[in-house]
Structure formats: structure tokens, C-alpha cells
MIBA-119550 format. One record per atom (N, C-alpha, C): x, y, z; residue in three letters. Coordinates in steps of 0.2 Angstrom, whole numbers, plus 5000, padded with zeros to 4 digits. Layout:
<recs>
XYZALA...
</recs>
This chain:
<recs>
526155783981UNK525955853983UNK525255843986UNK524955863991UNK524655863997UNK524155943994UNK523455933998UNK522955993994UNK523256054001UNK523456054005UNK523756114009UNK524256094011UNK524656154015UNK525456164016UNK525256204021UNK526056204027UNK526156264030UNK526256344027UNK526156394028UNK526356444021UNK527056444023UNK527256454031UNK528056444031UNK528556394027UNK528356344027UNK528856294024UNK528656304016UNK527956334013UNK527956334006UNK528456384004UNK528456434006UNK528856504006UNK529456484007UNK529656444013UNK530456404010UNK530656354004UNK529956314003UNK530256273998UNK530356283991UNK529856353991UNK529856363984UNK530356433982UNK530756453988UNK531456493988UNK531356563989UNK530756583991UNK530456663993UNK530856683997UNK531156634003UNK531256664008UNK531956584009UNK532456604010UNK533356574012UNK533156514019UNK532756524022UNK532656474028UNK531656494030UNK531656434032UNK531156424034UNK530956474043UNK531556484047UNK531256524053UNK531356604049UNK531656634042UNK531756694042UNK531056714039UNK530656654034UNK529856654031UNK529656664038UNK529456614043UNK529256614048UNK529256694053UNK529856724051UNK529856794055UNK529456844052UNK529656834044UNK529156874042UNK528556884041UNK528156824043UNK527656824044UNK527456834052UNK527556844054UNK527756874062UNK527556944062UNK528056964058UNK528057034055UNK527657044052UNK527157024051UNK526457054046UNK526857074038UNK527257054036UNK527657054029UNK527257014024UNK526756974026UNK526456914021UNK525956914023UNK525656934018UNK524756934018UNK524256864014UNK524056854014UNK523356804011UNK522756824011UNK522456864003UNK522056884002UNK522056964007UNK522456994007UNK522357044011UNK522457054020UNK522556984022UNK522456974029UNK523256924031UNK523256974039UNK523856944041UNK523856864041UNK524256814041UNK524156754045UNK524956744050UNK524756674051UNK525156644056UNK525656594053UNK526156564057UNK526656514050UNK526356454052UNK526056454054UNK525556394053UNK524856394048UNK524656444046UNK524356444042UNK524356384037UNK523556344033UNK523556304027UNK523456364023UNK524056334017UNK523656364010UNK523356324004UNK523056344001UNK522756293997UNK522956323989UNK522756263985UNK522956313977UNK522456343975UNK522756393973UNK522256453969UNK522356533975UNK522656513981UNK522556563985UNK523256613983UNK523256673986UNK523556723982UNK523956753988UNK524756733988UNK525056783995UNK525556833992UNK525556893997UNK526056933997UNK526356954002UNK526956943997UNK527456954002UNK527857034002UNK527957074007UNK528357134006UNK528957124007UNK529257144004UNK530257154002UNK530357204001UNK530457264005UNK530457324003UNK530957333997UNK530857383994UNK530057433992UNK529757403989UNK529457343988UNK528857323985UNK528757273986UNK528257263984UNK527557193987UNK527557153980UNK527857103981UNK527657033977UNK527256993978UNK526756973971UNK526156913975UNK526256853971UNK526056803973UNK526056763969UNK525556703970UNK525256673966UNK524956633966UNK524956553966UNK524656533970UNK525056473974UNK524456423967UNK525056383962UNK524756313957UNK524756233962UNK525156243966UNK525256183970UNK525456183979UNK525356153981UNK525456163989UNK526056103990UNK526756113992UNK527356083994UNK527656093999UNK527856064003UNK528156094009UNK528856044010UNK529156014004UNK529856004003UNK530156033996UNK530556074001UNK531156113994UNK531456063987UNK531356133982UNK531156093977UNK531756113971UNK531856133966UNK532356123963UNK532156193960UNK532656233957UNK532556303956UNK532056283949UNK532156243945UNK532056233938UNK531256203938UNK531056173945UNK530556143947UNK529956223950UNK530156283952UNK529856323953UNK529256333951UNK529356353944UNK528656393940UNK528056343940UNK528156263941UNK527556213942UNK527056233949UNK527556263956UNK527256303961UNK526756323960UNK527156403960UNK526856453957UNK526656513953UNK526256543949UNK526356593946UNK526556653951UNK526956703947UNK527156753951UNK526556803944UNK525956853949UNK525456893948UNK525756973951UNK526456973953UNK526557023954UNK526457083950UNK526257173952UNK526057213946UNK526557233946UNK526357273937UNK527257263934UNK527557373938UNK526857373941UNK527057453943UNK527657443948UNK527657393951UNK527957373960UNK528657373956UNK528657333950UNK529357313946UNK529657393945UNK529357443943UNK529557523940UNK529857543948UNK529357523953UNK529657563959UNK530257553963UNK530457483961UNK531057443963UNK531357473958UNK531357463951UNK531957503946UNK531957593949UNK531557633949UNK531657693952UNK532057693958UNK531957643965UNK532357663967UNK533057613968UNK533057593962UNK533857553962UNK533957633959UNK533857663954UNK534057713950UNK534357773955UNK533957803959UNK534057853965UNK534757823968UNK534857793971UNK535457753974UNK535357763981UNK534757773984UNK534557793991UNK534657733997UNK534057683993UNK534057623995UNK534557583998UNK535257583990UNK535757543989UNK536257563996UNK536157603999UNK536757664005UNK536857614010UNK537157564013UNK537557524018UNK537257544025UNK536757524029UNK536857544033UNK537357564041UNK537357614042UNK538157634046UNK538657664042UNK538457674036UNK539257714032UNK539257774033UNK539057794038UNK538957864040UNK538657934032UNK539157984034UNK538758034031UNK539158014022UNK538758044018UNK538858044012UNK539458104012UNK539958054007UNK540758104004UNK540358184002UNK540958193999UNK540858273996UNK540458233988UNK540858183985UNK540558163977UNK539958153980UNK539858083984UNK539258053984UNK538558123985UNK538658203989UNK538458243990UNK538358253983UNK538658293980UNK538658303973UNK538258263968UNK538258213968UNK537658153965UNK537058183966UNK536858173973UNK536358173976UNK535858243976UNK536458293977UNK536158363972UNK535958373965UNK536158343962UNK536058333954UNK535558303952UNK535658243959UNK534958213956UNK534258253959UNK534458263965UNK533558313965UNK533758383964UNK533358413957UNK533458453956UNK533158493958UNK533458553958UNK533058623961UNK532058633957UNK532058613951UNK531358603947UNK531058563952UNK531058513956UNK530758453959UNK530358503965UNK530658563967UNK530358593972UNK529958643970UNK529758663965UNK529358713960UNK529658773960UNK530458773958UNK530858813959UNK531258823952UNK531258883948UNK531458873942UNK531958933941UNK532458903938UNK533158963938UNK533059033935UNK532559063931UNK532459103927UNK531859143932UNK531559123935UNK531359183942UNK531759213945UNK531459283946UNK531959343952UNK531559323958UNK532159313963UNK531959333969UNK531659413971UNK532159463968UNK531759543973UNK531159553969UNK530659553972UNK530059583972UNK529959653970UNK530659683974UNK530559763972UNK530659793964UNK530859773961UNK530959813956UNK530359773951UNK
</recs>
């Protein structure tokens, strides 16, 4: 193990990212920060530095224990790096597995009649500060 790394090729090795040009796009994409600032897939990283990566809906960080830049064995990962992800990001990914918004196929066009129905239930008329036991007429 070597004191820096590409961050592209560490991001494939240690299986963040399925291929090394898709790490590489997303850091393109301004998706992978270091310390708060874009970089480049050339970037060196060292140990101790801290990246994050977004996957929507939420931002993963982790903490780089070693610098690799050959793929390594799933069981071999956590010698890497710690994952310092906060546990709030975890609630926001479970909320919106929970909603089923995210889950929706892109192209499947409009939502059924049931899928409609769900989707009514689930935001409820309360959510809008609207409460069944208010009259609408003012006159009386």
C-alpha cells in the first residue's frame, strides 16, 4: 500500500463505484467532494482524508484508513475504510424508500388508479394544515 492514490481508482477498488470510468464521471459531476471541495479523478488522496460521495438521496462519507488503487476483496474492505456516514442521511434514504416516490421506474408513465390511491393516503390532507372537522362556510 503506497501513502497516496488516484481517488478514481481508490473509489473503484474499494467498490463505491462498479467501474473506474463511472467513479471517474462522477467526480466530473461534482458528486465527490474532499473536505468539502470538488476535485478532479486525478486527484491524490491520503490517509486520514475524508470523501463524499452523493447517491441520491443522500451523501455518504467515508474515511479513507489506507490508499489502494487495486481492487480488493469485499471481506478485505473495512481495513480501507471507515464509513463516518451520519446516521440522519440513513433515516432520509429509509423515508424515502418508505414513500415509494423515488422507487417509480423512470418512463412508466402516469401512475394506475391503485398506485393513485396509495399515493393519496399517503399524503394526507393533515400534511397541508387542513383538518376534516373545519367548516368551510363562513356564513353561519
Amino acid at each position: 500500500m503506497s501513502e497516496s492514490a488516484r481517488i478514481d481508482k481508490w473509489l473503484w477498488a474499494v467498490r463505491i463505484f462498479k467501474t473506474r470510468s463511472v467513479a471517474a464521471d462522477a467526480i466530473k459531476n461534482s458528486r465527490v467532494t474532499i473536505a468539502g471541495s470538488n476535485v478532479k479523478p486525478g486527484h491524490l488522496i491520503k490517509a486520514g482524508d475524508v470523501v463524499s460521495v452523493k447517491k441520491p438521496p443522500i451523501t455518504y462519507s467515508f474515511k479513507v484508513l489506507a490508499c489502494i488503487e487495486q481492487r480488493v476483496g469485499a471481506k478485505l474492505v473495512p481495513q480501507v475504510y471507515e464509513n463516518v456516514t451520519d446516521p440522519k442521511q440513513y433515516e432520509l434514504l429509509e423515508m424515502s424508500r418508505i414513500s415509494g416516490f423515488v422507487d417509480r421506474a423512470r418512463g412508466t408513465g402516469r401512475p394506475t388508479k391503485k398506485e393513485r390511491r396509495a399515493i393519496d393516503a399517503f399524503v394526507e390532507p393533515a400534511m397541508f394544515g387542513f383538518d376534516d372537522d373545519e367548516d368551510w362556510d363562513d356564513d353561519e
